[in-house]
GUSE-8989 format. One record per residue: x, y, z of N, C-alpha, C in turn; residue in one letter. Coordinates in steps of 0.2 Angstrom, whole numbers, plus 5000, padded with zeros to 4 digits. Example, Ala and Ser with C-alpha at 12.3 -4.5 7.8 and 13.67 -1.06 7.14 Angstrom:
BEGIN
506649725039506249785039506649845039A;506449895035506849955036506450005039S;
This chain:
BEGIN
485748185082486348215080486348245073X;486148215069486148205063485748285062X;485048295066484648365062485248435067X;485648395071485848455074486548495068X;486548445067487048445062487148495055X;486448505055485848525047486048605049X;486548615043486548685041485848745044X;486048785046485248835048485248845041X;484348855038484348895032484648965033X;484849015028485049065027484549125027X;484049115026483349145029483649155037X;483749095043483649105048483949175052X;483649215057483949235061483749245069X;484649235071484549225077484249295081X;484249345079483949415081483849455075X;483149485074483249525069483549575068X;483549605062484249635060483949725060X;483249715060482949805066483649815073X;483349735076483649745083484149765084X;484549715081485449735077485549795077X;485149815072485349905073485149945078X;484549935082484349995085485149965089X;485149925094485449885098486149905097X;486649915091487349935089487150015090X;486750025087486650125090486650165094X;486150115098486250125107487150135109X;487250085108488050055110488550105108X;488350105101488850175098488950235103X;488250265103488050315106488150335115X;488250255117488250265126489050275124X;489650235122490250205122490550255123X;490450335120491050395124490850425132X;490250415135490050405139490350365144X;490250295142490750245145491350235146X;491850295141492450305142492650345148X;491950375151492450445156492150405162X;491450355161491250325169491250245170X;491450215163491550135165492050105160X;492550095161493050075157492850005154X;492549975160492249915159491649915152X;491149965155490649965151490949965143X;491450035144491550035137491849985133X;492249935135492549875133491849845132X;491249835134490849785135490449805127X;490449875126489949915121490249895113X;490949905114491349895110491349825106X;491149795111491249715109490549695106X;490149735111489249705108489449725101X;489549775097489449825092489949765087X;490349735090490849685085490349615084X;490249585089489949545091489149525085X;488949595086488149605081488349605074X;488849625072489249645066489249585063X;489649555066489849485065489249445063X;488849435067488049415069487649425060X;487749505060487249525054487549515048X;488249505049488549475041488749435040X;488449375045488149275045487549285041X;487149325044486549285043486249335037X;486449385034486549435027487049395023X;487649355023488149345018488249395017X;488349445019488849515018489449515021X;489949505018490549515021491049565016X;490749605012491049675009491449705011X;491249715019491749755023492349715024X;492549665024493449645024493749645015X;493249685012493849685008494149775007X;493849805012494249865013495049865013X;495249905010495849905012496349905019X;495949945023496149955030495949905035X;495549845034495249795038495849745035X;495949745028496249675027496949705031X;497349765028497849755031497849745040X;497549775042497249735049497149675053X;496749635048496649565051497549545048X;497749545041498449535041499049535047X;498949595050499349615057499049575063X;498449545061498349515067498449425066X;498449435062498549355059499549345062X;499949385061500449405061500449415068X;500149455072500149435080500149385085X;499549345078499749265082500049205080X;500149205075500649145070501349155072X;501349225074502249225071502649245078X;502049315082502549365086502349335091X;501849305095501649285101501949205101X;502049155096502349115101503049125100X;503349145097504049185096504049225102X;503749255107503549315114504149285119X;504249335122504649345128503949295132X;503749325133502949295137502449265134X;502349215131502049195127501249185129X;501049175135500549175137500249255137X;500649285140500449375142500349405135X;500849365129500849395123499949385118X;499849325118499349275118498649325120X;498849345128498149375128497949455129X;498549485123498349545122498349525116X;498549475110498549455101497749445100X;497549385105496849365105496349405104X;496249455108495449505108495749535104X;496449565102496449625096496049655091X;495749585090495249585083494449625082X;494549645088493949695092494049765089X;494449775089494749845086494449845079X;494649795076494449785069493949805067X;493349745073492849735071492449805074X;492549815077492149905082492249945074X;492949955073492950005067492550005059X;492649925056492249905051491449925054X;491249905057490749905061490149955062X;490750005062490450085064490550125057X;491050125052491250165047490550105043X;490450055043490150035036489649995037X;489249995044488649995046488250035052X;488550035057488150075060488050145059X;488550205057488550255056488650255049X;488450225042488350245037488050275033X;487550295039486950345036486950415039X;486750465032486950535038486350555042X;485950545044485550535049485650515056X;486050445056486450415059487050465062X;487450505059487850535060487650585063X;487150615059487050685063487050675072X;486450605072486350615079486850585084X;487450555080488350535084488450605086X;488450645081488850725079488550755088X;487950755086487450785092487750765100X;487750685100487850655105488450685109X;489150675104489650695106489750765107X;489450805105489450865105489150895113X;488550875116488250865120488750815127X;488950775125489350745131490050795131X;490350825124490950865124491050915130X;490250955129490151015131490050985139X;489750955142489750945149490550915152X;490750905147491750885148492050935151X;491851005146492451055145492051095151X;491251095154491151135160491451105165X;491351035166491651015170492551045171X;492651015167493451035168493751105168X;493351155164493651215165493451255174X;492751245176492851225182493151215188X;493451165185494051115189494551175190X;494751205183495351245184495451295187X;494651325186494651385191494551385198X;494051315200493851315207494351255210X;495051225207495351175213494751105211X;494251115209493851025210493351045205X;493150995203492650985197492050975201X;491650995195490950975199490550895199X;491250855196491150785197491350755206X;491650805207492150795212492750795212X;493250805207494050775207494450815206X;494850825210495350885208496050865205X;496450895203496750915199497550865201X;497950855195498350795198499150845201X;499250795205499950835206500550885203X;500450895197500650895191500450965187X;499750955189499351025187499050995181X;499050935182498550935175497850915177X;497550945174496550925175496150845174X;495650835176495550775176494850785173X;494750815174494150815172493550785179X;493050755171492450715175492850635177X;493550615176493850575177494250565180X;494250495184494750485189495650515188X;495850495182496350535183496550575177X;497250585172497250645169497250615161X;496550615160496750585152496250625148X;496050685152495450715148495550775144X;496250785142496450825137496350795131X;496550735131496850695124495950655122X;495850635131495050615126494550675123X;494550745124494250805121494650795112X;495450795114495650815107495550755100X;495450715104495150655099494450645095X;494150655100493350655099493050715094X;493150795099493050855095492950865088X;493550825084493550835076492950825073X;492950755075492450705072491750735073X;491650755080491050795080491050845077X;491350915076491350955073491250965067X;491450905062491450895057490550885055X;490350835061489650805059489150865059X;489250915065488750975065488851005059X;489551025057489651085051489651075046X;489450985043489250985035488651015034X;488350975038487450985036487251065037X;487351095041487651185042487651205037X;488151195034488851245026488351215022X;487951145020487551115013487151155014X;486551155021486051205020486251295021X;486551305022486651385022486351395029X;486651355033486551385038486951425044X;487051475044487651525046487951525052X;487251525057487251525064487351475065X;487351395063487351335066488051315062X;488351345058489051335058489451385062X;489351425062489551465066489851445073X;489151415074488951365083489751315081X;489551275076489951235077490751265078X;491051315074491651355074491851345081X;491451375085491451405092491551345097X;491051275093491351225098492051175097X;492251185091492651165091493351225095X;493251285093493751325096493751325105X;493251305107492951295114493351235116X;493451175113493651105113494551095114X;494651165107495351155110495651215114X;495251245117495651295124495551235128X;495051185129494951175134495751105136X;495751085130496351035129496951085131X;496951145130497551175132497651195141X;496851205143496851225149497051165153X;496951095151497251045153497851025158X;498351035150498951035154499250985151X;498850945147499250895143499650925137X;500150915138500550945130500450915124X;500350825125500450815119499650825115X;499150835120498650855118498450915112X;498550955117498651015116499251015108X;499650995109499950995102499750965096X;499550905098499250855093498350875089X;498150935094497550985093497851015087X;498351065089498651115084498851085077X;499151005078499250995070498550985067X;497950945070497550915066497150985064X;497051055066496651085068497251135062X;497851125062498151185056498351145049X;498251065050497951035044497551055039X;496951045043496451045042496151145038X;496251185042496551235040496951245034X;497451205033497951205029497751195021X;497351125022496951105016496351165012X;495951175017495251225016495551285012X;496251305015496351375012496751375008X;496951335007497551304998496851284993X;496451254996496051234990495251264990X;494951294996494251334996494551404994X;494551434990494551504989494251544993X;493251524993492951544993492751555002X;493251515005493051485012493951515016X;494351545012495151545013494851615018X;494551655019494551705024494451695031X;493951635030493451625037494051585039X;494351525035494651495040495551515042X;495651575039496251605040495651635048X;495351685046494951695053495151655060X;494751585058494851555063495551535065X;495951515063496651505065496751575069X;496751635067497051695069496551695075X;495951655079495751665081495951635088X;496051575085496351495089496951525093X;497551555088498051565090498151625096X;497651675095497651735097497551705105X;496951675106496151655112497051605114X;497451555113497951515115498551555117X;498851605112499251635115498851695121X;498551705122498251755129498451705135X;497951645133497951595140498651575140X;499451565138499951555138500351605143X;500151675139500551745141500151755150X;499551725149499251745158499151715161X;499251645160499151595165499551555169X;500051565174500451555177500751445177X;500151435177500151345177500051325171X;500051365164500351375158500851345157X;501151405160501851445159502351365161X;502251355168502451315170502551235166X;501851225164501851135159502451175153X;502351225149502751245142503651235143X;503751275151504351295155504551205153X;504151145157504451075158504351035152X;503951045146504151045139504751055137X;504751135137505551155133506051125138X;506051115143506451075148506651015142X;506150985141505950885140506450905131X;506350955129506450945122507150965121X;507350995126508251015126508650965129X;508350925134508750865136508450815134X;508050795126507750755125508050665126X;508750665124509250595123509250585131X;509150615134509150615144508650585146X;508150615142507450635146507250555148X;506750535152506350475152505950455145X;505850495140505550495133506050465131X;506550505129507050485127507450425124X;507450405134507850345136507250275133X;506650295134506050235131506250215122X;506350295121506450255114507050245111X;507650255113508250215115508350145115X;507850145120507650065123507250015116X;506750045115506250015109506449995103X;507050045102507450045096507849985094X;508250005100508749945102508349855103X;507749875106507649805109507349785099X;506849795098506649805089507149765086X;507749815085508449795081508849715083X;508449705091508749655093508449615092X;507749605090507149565089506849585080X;507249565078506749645070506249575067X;506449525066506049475064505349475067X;505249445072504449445076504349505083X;504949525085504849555089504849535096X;504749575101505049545108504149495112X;503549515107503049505107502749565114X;502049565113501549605121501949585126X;501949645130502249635137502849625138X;503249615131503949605131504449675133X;504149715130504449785134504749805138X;504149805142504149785151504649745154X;504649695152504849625154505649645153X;505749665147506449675145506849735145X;506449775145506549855147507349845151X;507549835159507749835163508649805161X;508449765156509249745151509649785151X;509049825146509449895143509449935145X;509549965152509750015156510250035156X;510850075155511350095156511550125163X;511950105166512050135173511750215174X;511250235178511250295179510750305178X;510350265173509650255172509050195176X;509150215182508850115187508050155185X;507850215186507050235184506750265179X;507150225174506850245166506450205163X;506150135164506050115161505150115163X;504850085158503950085159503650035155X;502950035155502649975152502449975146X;502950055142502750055133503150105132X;503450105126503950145124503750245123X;503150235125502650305124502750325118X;502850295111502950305106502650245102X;502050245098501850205095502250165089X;502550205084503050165080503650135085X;503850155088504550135093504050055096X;503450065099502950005101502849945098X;502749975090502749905085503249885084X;503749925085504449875083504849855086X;504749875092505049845100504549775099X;504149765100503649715101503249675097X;503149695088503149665084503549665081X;504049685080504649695074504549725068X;505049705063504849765057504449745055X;504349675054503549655047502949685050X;502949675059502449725063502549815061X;503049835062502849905059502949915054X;503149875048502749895041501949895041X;501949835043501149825044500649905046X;500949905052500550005056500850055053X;501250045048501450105042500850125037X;500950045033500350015029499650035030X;499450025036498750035041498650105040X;499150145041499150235043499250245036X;499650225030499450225022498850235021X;498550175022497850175019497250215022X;497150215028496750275031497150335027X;497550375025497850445023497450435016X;497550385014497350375006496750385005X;496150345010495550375009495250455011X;495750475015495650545018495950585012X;496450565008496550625002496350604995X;496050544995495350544991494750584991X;494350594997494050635000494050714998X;494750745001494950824999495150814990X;495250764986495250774980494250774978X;494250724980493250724978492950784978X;493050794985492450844985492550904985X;491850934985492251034987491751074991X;491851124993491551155000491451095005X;490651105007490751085015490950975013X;491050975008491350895008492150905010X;492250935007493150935008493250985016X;492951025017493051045025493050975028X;492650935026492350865030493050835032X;493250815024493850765023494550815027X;494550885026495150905030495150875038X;494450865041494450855046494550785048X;494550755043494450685044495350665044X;495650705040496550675040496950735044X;496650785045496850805052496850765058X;496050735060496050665064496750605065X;496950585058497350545057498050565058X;498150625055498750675060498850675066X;498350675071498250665076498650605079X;498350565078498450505080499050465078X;499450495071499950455070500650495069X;500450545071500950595070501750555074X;502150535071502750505074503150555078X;503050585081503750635083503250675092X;502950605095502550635100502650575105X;502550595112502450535116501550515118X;501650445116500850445117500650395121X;500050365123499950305126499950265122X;499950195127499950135124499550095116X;499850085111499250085107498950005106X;499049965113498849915113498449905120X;498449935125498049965132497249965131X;496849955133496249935131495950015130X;495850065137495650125138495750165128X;496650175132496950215126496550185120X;496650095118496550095110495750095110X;495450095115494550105113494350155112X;494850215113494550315111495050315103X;495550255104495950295097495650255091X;495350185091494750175087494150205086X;493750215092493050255091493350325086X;493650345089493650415086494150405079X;494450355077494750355070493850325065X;493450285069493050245066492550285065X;492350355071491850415067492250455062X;492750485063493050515059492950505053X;493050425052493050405042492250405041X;492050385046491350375046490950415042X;491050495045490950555045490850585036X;491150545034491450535025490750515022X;490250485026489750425023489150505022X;489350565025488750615025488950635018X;489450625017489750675011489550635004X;489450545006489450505001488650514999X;488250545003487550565002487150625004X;487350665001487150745004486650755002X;486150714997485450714997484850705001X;485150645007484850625012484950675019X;485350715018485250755025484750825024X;
């Protein structure tokens, strides 16, 4: 008992730390893959890449990465999901085991910003990977919408929204999330060496990424494309002089190539027609009515909150007559989310979180100049993406949703690490 008991030396290790890495790269690299064919796998990738992490900063004594700004407020929120909001829960056990694995998200994001993709080497070939799975996405799905079925097999939802290579309609939002990050990764190393054509290429695929998001059918995709994408734009030509024509260019290009496929595409016209529908009777609408609900339930709970699962659960309270099929499994607004179900110290918390992330991103566009600050444009237009508050969105607690909305926040910042060493690419 007693030698079992005997501290491992600090030398030891239980796998070497080559392994660790090739082994966290692979994972990296399969994981957006596994988003469109194993929901499973990619939960499993996910976890290896935290699991190693954890692993290599035992047996290094590196634990540098929790004193990031963005992980401590994190592990704080998650500390705060199990002390205070889950046994405080409507459901205490349902709450319990969506507070528990949380910590996954943390560790996949620390994980991949500030070791697995820290090198630009590293990056170029994420950049590659994604670009290469992107491009089989958008043949597949534009396909779909010319020919009725994809070439995976899957046709189109009742709705008229596209599926892609996926079983059902979430392949707008997975394009518009990912694309930046890779865009970004082709077009530094491009613009550092003067290369014209291979930035060029990259232009093209990002502009390629968001028709395809259009041709979708998802609005809020589609929408959420145009902020990160006239962000980003936004930045380069207030501060690149020397860059302020191409990227006026490409916007007039976007807009142009987006308003044709509006003006002639009949199942367009129709998604835009049930938008402006949604946004005139918003306080009616089903959106609406959720965040009505989330507000109210929040205000009723502001302390810990109604806890995971508590939404659902309670949803049906707060019905108003006339509303018996309004209610749903999440308020489809991520601030309305956290405060429905965490309370306020929880949405201060995911305010704080979305603080910190902007603050490294507008560090980034003050640092650098040329193709570093294209980078960082692209890196907090990502972030505008994802926390733009005035959007209906998925779950930010669902496993699917939050594993694309971590990967792609966690390439994103990542994507910063090529900037932090332009000599090595």
């Amino acid at each position: 008992m007693t030698a079992l008991a005997t501290p491992l030396p600090r030398s030891f290790s239980l796998i070497p730390e080559a392994w660790m890495d090739r082994i966290s790269l692979a994972a990296c690299l399969l994981l957006p893959w596994l988003l469109i064919f194993s929901r499973a796998g990619g939960d499993a990738s996910s976890i290896l890449i935290g699991v190693l992490f954890l692993l290599r900063s035992w047996q290094t004594n590196d634990w540098a990465w929790a004193r990031s700004p963005v992980v401590r407020i994190c592990l704080v929120a998650w500390a705060w999901m199990l002390l205070i909001v889950s046994p405080l829960a409507h459901s205490v056990s349902e709450s319990f085991q969506t507070a528990l694995p949380w910590i996954r998200w943390i560790l996949l994001y620390a994980a991949l910003t500030q070791w697995v993709l820290s090198t630009p080497g590293r990056l170029r070939l994420c950049g590659l990977n994604l670009a290469v799975m992107l491009f089989f996405v958008m043949v597949d799905t534009i396909w779909q919408y010319h020919f009725g079925i994809s070439l995976t097999g899957h046709v189109p939802s009742d709705t008229y929204r596209l599926t892609g290579p996926m079983s059902n309609v979430k392949v707008g939002i997975f394009v518009a999330k990912l694309c930046f990050p890779a865009a970004a990764m082709l077009f530094y190393p491009a613009m550092l060496h003067h290369k014209r054509g291979k930035a060029a290429a990259a232009c093209v695929f990002l502009a390629a990424c968001i028709t395809t998001v259009l041709l979708s059918g998802e609005r809020t995709a589609f929408f959420t494309c145009l902020l990160a994408f006239g962000l980003g734009i936004a930045i380069i030509a207030l501060n690149e002089p020397a860059l302020r024509t191409k990227a006026l260019l490409a916007a007039a290009a976007v807009i142009i190539i987006s308003g044709g496929l509006l003006a002639t595409q009949p199942v367009l016209q129709a998604r835009v027609k049930w938008l402006h529908e949604n946004l005139m009777n918003f306080s009616t609408s089903s959106y609406g009515t959720l965040d009505r609900i989330g507000i109210e339930m929040g205000a009723d709970h502001w302390v810990h909150g109604a806890g995971f699962k508590g939404f659902r659960e309670l949803c049906p309270s707060y019905l108003a007559p006339g509303e018996l099929d309004q209610c749903n499994i999440h308020p489809h607004n991520p601030y309305v989310e956290w405060f429905a179900e965490l309370g306020l110290p929880g949405l201060l918390l995911f305010i704080a979180f979305i603080a910190a992330l902007s603050r490294e991103g507008l560090r980034a566009v003050r640092a650098n100049r040329g193709p570093g600050r294209v980078v960082a444009a692209m890196v907090l237009g990502v972030i505008a993406m994802h926390f733009f508050p005035l959007m209906a969105t998925q779950s930010f607690f669902s496993n699917w949703p939050a594993l694309l909305l971590w990967y792609s926040l966690a390439i994103a910042m990542s994507s910063l690490n090529m900037v932090k060493s332009p000599t090595e690419i």
